[in-house]
Short mmCIF file of the C-alpha atoms (twelve columns), coordinates in Angstrom:
data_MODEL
# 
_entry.id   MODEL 
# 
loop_
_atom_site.group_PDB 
_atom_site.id 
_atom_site.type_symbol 
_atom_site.label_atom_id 
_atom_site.label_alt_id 
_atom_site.label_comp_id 
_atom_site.label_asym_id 
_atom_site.label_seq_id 
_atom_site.Cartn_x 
_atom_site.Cartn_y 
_atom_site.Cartn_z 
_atom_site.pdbx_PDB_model_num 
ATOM 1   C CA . UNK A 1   0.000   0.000  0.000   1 
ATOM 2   C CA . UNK A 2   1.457   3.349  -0.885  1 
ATOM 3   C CA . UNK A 3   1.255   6.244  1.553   1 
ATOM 4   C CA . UNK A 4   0.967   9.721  0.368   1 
ATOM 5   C CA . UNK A 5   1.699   12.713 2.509   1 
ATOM 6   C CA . UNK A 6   -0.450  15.853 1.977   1 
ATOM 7   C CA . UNK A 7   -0.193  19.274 3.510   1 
ATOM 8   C CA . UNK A 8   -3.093  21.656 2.860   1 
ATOM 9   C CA . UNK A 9   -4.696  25.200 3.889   1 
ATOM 10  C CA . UNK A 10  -7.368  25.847 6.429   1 
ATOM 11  C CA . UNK A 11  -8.222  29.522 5.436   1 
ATOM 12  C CA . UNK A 12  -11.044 32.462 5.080   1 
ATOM 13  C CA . UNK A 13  -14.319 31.046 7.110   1 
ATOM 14  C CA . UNK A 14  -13.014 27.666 6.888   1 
ATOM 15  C CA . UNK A 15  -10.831 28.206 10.045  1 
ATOM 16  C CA . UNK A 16  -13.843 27.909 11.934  1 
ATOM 17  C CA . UNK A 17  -14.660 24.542 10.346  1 
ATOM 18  C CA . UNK A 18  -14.632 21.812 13.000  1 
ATOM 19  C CA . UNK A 19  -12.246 19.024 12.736  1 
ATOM 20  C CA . UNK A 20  -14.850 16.159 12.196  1 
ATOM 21  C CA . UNK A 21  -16.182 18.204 9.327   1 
ATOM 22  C CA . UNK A 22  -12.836 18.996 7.752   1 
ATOM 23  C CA . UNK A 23  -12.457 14.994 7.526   1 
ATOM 24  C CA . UNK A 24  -15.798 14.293 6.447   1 
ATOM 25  C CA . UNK A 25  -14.743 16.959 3.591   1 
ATOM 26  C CA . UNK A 26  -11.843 15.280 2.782   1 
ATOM 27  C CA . UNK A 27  -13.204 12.000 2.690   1 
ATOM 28  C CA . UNK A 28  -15.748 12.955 0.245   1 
ATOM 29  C CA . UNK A 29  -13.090 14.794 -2.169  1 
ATOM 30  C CA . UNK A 30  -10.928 11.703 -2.058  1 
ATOM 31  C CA . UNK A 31  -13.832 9.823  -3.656  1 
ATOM 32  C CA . UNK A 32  -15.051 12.881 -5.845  1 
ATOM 33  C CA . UNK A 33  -11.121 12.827 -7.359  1 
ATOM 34  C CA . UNK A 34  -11.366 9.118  -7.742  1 
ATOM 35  C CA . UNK A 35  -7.945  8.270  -6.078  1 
ATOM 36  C CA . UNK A 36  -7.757  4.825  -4.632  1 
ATOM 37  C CA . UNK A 37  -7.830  4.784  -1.094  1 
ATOM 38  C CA . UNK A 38  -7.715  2.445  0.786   1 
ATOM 39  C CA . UNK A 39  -9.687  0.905  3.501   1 
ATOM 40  C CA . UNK A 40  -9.497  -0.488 7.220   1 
ATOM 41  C CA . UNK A 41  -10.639 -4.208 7.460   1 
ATOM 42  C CA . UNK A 42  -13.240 -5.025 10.401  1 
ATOM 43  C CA . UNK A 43  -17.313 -4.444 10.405  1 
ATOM 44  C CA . UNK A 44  -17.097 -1.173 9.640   1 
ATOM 45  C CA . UNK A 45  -14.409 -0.330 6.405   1 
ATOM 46  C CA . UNK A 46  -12.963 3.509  7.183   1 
ATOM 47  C CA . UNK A 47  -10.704 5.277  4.486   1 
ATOM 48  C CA . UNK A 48  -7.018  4.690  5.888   1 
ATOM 49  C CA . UNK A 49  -6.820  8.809  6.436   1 
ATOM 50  C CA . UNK A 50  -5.034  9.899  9.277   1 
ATOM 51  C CA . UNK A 51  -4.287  13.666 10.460  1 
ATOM 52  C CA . UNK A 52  -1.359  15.100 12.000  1 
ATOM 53  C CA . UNK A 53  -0.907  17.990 14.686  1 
ATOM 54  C CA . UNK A 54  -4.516  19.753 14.152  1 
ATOM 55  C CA . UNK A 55  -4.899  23.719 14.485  1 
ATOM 56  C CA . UNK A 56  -7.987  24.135 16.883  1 
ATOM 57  C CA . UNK A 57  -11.279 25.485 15.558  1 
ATOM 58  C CA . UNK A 58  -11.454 28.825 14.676  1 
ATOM 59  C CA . UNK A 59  -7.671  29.050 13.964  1 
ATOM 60  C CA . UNK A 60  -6.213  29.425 10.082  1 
ATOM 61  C CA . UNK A 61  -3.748  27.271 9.011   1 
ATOM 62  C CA . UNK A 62  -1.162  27.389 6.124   1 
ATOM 63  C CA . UNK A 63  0.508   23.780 7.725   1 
ATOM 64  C CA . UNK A 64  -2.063  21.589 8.340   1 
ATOM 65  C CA . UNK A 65  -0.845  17.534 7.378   1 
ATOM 66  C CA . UNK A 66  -2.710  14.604 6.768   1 
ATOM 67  C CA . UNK A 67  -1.710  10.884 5.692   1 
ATOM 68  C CA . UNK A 68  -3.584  8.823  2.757   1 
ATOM 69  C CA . UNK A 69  -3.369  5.059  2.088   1 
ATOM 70  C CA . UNK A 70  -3.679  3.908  -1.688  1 
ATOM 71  C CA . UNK A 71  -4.322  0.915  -3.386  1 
ATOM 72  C CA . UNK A 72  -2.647  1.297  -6.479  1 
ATOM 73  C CA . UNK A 73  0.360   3.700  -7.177  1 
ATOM 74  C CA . UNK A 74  -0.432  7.113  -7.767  1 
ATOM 75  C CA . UNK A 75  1.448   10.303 -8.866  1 
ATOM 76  C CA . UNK A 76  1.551   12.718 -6.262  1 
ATOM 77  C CA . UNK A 77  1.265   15.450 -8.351  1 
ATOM 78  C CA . UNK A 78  -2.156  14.521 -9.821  1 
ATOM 79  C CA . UNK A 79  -3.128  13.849 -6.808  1 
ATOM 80  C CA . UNK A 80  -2.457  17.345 -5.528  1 
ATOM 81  C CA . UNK A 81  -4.162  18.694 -8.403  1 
ATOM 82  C CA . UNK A 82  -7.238  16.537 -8.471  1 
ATOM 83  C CA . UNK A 83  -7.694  16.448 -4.435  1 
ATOM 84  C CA . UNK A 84  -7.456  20.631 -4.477  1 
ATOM 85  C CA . UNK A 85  -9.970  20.640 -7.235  1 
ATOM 86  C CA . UNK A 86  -12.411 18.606 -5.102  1 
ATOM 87  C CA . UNK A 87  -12.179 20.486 -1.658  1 
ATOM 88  C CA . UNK A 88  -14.298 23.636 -1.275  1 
ATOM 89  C CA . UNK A 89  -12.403 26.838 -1.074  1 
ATOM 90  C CA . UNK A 90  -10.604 27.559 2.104   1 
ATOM 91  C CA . UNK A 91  -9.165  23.591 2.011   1 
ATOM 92  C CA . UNK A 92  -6.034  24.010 -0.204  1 
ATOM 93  C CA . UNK A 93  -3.849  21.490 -1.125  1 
ATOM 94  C CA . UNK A 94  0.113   22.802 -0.920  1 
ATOM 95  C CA . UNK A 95  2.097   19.818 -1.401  1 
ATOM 96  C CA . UNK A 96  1.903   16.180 -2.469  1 
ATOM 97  C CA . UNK A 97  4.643   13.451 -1.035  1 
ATOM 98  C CA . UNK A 98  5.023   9.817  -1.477  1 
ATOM 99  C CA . UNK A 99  5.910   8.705  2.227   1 
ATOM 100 C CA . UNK A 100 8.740   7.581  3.215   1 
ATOM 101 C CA . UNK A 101 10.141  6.115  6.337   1 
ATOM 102 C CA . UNK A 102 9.064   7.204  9.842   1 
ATOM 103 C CA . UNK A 103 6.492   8.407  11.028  1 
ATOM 104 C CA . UNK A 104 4.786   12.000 9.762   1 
ATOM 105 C CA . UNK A 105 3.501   13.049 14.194  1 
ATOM 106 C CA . UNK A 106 7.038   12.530 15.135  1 
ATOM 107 C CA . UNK A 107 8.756   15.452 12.599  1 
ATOM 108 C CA . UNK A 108 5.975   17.781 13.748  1 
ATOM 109 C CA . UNK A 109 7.993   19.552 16.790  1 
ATOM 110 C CA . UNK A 110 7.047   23.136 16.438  1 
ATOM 111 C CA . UNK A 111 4.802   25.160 15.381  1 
ATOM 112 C CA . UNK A 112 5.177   29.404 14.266  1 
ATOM 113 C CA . UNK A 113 2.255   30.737 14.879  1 
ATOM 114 C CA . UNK A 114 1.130   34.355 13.477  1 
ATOM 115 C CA . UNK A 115 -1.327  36.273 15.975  1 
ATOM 116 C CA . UNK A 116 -2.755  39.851 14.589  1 
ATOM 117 C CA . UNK A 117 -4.292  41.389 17.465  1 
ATOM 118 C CA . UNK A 118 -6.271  44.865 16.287  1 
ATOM 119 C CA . UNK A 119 -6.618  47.663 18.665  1 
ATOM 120 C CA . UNK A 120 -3.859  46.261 20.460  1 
ATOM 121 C CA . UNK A 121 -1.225  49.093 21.815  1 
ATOM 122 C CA . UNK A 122 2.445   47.872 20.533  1 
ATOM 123 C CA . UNK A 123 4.324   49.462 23.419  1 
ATOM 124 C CA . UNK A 124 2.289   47.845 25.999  1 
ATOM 125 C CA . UNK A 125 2.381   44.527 23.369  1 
ATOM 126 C CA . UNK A 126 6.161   44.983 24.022  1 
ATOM 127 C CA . UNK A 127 6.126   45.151 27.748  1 
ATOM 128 C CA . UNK A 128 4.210   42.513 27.927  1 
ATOM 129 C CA . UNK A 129 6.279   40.199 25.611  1 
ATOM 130 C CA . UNK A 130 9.620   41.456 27.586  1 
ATOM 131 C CA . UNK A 131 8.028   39.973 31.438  1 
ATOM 132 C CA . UNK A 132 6.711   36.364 29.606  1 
ATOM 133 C CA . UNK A 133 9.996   36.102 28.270  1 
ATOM 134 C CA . UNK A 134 11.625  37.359 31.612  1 
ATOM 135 C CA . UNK A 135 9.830   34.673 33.881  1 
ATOM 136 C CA . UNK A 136 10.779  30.872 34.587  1 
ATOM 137 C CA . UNK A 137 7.540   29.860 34.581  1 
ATOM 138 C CA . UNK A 138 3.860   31.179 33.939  1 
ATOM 139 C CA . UNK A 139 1.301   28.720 34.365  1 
ATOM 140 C CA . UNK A 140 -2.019  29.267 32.654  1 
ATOM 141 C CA . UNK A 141 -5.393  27.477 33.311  1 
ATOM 142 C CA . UNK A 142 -7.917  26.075 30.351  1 
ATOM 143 C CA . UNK A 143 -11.037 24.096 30.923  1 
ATOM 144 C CA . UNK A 144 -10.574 21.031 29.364  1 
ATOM 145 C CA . UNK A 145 -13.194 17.774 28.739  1 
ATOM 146 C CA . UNK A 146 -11.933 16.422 32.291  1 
ATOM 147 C CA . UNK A 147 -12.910 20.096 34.396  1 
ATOM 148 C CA . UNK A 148 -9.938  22.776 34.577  1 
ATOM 149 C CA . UNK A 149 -6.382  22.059 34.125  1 
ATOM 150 C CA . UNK A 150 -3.288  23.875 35.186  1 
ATOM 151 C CA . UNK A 151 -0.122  23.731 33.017  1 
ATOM 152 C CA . UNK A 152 2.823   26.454 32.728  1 
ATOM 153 C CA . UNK A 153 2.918   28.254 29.269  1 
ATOM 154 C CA . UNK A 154 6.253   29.392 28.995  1 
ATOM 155 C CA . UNK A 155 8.370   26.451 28.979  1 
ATOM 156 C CA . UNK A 156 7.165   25.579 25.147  1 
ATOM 157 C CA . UNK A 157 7.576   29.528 23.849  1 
ATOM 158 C CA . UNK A 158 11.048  29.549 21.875  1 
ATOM 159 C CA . UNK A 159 10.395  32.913 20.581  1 
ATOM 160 C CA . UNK A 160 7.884   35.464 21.265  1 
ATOM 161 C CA . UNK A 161 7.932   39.114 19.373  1 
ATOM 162 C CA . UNK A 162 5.839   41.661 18.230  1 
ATOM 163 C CA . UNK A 163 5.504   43.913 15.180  1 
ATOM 164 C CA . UNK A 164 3.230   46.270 13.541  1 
ATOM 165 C CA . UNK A 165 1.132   45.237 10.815  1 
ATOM 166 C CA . UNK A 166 1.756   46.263 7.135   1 
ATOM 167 C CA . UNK A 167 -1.091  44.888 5.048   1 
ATOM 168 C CA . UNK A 168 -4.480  47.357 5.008   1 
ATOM 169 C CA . UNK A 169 -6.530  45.234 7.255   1 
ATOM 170 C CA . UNK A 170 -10.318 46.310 8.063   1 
ATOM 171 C CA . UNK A 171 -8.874  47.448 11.110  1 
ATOM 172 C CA . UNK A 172 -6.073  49.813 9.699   1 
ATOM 173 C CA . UNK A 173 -8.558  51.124 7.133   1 
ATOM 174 C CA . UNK A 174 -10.582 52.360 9.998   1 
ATOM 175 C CA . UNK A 175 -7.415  54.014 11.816  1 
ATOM 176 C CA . UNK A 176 -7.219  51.353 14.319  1 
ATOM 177 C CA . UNK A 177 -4.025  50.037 15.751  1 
ATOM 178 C CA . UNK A 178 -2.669  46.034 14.418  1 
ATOM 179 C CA . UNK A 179 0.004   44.318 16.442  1 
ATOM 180 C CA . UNK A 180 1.399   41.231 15.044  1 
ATOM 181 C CA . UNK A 181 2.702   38.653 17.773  1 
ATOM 182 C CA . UNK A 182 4.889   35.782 16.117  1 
ATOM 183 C CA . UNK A 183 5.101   32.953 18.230  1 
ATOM 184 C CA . UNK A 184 7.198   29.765 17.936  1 
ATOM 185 C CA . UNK A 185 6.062   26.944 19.961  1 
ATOM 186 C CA . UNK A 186 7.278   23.823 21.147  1 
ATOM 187 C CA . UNK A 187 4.534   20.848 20.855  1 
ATOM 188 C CA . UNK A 188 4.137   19.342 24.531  1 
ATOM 189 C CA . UNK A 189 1.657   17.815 26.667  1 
ATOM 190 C CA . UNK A 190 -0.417  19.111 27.296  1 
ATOM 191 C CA . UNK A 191 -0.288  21.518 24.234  1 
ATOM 192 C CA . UNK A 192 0.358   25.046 24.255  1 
ATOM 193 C CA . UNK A 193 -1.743  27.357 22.415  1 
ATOM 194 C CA . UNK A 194 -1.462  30.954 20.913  1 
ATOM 195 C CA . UNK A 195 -4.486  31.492 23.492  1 
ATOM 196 C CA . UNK A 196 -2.750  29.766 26.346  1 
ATOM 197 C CA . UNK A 197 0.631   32.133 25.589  1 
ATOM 198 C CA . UNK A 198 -2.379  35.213 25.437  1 
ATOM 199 C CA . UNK A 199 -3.300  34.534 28.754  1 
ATOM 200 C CA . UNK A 200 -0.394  34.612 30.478  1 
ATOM 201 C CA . UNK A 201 0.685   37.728 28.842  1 
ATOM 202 C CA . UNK A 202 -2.926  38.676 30.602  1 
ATOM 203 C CA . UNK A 203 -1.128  37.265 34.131  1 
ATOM 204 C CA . UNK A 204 2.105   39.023 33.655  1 
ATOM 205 C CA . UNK A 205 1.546   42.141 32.400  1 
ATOM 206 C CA . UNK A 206 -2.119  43.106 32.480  1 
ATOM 207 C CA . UNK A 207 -2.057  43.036 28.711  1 
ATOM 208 C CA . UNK A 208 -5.222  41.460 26.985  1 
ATOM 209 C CA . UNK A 209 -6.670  42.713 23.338  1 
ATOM 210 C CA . UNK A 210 -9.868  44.381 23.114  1 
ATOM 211 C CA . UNK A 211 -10.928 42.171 20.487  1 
ATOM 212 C CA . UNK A 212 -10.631 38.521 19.780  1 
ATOM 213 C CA . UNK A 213 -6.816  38.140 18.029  1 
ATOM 214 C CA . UNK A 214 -6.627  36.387 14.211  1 
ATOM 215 C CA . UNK A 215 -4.147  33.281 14.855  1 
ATOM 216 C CA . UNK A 216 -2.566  31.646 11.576  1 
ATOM 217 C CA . UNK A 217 -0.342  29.001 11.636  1 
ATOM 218 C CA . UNK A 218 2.260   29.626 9.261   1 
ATOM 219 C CA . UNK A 219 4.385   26.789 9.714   1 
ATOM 220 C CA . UNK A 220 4.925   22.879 11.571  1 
ATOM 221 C CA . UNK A 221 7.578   20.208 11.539  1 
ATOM 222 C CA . UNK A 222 11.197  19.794 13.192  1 
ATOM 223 C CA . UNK A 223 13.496  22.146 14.348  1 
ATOM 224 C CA . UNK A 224 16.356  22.787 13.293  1 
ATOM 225 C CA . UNK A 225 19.220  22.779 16.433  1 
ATOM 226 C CA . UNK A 226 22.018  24.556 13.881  1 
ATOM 227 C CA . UNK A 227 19.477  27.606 12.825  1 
ATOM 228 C CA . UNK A 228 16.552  27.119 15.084  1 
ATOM 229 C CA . UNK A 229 14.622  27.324 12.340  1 
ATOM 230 C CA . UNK A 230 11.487  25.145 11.416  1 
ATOM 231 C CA . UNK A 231 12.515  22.699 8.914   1 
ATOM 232 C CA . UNK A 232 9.829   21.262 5.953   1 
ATOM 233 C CA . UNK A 233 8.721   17.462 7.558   1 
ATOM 234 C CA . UNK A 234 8.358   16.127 4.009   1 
ATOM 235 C CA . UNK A 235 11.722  17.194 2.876   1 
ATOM 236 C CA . UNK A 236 12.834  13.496 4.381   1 
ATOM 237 C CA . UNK A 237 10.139  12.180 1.963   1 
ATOM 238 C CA . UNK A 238 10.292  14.601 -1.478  1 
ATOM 239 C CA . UNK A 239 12.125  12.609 -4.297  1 
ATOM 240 C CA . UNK A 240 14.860  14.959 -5.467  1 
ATOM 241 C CA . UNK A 241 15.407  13.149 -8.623  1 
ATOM 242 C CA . UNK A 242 12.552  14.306 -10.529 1 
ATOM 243 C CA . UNK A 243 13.254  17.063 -12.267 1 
ATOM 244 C CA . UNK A 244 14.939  19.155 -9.056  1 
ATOM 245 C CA . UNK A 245 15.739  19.981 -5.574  1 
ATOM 246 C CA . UNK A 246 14.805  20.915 -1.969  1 
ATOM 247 C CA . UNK A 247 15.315  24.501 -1.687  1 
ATOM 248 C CA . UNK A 248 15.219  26.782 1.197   1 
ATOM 249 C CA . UNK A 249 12.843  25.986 3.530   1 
ATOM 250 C CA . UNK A 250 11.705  23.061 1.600   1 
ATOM 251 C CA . UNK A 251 10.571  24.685 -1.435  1 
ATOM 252 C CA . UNK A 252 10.924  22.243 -4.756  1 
ATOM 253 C CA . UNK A 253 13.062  24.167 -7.287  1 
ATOM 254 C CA . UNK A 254 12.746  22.823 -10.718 1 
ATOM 255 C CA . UNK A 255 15.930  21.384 -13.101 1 
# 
């Protein structure tokens, strides 16, 4: 059975798709493209489709993974372009990989997370970034399906720093303020959210937006110790003899 590696979009209204519905989406584009999945044995057959490191609801996505079982051999490149054909807009297929070895959860380390907070005051932004960063440990507490838990928020925070916005948001068109926070977070247990790293800037500092923030994944997958940069998880799996290269960051560069 081949394994094909897929990383897609979650963008526009679709980031406040549910999971459950962004499978049952995908399930029903894998049959509408007419690739050859395959299927569990047992009472009740499920398409062999398994997801990797999924943003919450309500959260956009420009790194989201998931794993398809085949049949037959397929190109991945037809399969990227029939699968994105298939999805509604806001589901966007980036990348197509035959899988190789290991495991797709385990290269998922990190994620950089993009958090556009409008009417949010950048020198206070600062200040607040400056005491998260400053303390050993901030714990946080999020109600979870077994009552409230308590976890500390800073350990997984490799990076935290702010800018201003540059693109004419709805917000800048009416004058407002945009900070930009840019996260990069380690993926522990229990997981640490943008929300999670929002509250205890609320618990050191005082600082909290005056509306709900914009959070976009712009990246997953190992970090690089040399750079401490995210690397690309399927550059272990891209075939580098067809017709180029991995380039920076992953990118294919054609020969």
């Amino acid at each position: 059975m081949q394994r094909l590696r897929v990383r897609y979009a979650k963008r526009g209204r679709l980031r406040f798709t549910s999971h459950r519905d962004i499978s049952r989406a995908v399930e029903r584009a894998v049959r509408r493209a007419g690739i050859p999945v395959a299927y569990s044995a047992g009472f009740s057959p499920h398409p062999k489709i398994s997801y990797a490191g999924a943003a919450p609801t309500g959260v956009a996505s420009e790194a989201e993974y998931l794993e398809i079982g085949v049949t037959t051999p397929c190109d991945p490149a037809q399969v990227k372009q029939s699968l994105d054909e298939s999805l509604p807009s806001g589901l966007d297929v980036l990348d197509v990989v035959e899988a190789g070895q290991g495991g797709l959860a385990d290269r998922l380390e990190v994620s950089d997370w993009e958090v556009r907070l409008s009417g949010a005051d950048r020198e206070l932004a600062e200040v607040a970034v400056q005491k998260f960063l400053a303390e050993g440990t901030v714990e946080v507490e999020r109600l979870t399906k077994k009552g409230p838990r308590r976890f500390d928020a800073r350990q997984a925070v490799l990076g935290l720093t702010v800018s201003e916005g540059t693109e004419r948001t709805a917000a800048q068109v009416r004058g407002e303020p945009c900070v930009i926070l840019r996260m990069v977070v380690r993926h522990m247990t229990p997981a640490v959210r943008p929300d999670d790293v929002l509250t205890g800037l609320r618990l050191v500092a005082d600082f909290a937006p005056p509306v709900p923030p914009e959070v976009t994944r712009l990246a997953q997958g190992p970090l690089d110790a040399s750079t401490g940069a995210l690397a690309d998880p399927l550059d272990l799996d891209r075939d580098i003899t067809r017709g180029g290269e991995a380039g920076p960051a992953g990118e294919h560069v054609a020969g």
